[in-house]
C-alpha positions, 0 to 999 in steps of 0.5 A: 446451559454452559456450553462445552469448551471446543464449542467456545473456541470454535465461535472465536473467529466469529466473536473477533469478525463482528468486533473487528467489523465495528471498528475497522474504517470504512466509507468513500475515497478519492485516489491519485498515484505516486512513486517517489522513490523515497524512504515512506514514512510507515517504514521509521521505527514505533509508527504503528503497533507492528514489530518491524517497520515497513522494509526499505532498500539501499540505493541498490534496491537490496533491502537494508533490514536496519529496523528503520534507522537508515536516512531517507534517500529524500533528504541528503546524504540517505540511503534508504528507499522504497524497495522496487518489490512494493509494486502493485501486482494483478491476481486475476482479472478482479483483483489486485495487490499493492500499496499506498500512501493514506489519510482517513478520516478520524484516524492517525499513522498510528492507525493505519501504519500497515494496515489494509484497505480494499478499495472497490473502485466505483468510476472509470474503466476499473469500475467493479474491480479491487485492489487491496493495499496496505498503507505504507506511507502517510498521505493527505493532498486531497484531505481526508479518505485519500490513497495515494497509490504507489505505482512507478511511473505515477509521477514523484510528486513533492520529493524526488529520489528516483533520480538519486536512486536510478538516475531518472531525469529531474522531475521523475519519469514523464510528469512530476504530478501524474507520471508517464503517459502510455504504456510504451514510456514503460519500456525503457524503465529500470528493470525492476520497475518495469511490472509495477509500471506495466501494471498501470495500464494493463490491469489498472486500464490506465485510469485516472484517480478513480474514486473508491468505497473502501473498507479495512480488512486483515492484510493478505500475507502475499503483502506482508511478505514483501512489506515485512510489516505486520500490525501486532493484531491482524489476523493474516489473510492467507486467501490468494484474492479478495478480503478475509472473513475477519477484517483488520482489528485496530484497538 
């Protein structure tokens, strides 16, 4: 029996979740912290399948919209960095948005440039709770199934241009490896970091490189908005907390 066309269409959402599902990465990570300040890597021209690169800001934290071509403030004489907007943010008590430096096991940066991962954590006093980040920069220090989470005040790391771009001290804010240490050490961050900071010990409870389960799932657009940087076959999750019924899609 042919079944009639409206029925067809009606079961193509169905069709792309389950094909979605088996090839979306999955599995059990490891977590560390970081803001350096620098251009990320997901945000230069042809890294991933998406029209635009991830949005970078001038020295100002305006952002360029140069389509990726502007140096890295990381390397001398560049101007592009992150944009202060890339900062994690809570939805609710459960729930939260941010951003990520990635390496997963049996993928590449052309993989996972813009693409989103919920990550449940499962140790320390956000236990139970989610953050859906997209990968915006390509990390790795702990080998495979590692998100490095982009929140300021997590230290700078390797690369420094936060002292270039708001005059921190030499080794970031508080320590290279791991950042500030309370919530008070926020309080005298510059304006616009200030949230993503706060953000650390509030919501995140201030915890220490908690493992995850993570998964990959359609990025919310409440985060593309602010990345710019959209994989051309993603189905947008317009839900204001959890993940989408149709997970990422990555051919």
């Amino acid at each position: 029996m042919q079944l009639p066309a409206s029925t067809l269409l009606a079961l193509v959402p169905f069709y792309l979740a389950s094909f979605a599902a088996a090839q979306g990465s999955s599995g059990s990570g490891k977590t560390t912290r970081y803001w350096d300040c620098c251009k990320p890597s997901c945000g230069w021209p042809k890294k991933g399948n998406s029209a635009s690169p991830v949005l970078t800001c001038d020295k100002s934290d305006r952002p360029l919209n140069d389509g990726g071509s502007t140096k890295s403030g990381c390397d001398n004489g560049g101007n592009a960095f992150m944009c202060s907007s890339q900062s994690p943010w809570a939805v609710n008590e459960t729930h939260s948005y941010g951003w990520a430096a990635v390496n997963v096991a049996g993928s590449n940066e052309a993989a996972w440039c813009c693409a989103c991962y919920e990550l449940t954590f499962t140790s320390g006093p956000v236990q139970g709770k989610k953050l859906i980040v997209q990968a915006t920069n390509t990390g790795g220090d702990l080998g495979n199934n590692h998100f490095d989470l982009a929140i300021p005040g997590g230290g700078v790391g390797q690369f420094n241009a936060c002292t270039q771009q708001y005059g921190a001290p030499s080794n970031g804010w508080g320590d290279r490896y791991g950042g500030v240490h309370s919530r008070s050490d926020c309080d005298n961050f510059p304006a616009a970091l200030k949230a993503g900071c706060y953000w650390r010990f509030d919501w995140f409870q201030g915890a220490d490189n908690p493992s995850v389960s993570f998964k990959q799932v359609a990025c919310p657009a409440a985060i593309t908005a602010k990345s710019g940087c959209v994989r051309a076959n993603d189905a947008i999750n317009e839900s204001p907390v959890g993940p989408s019924s149709v997970p990422t899609y990555t051919p």
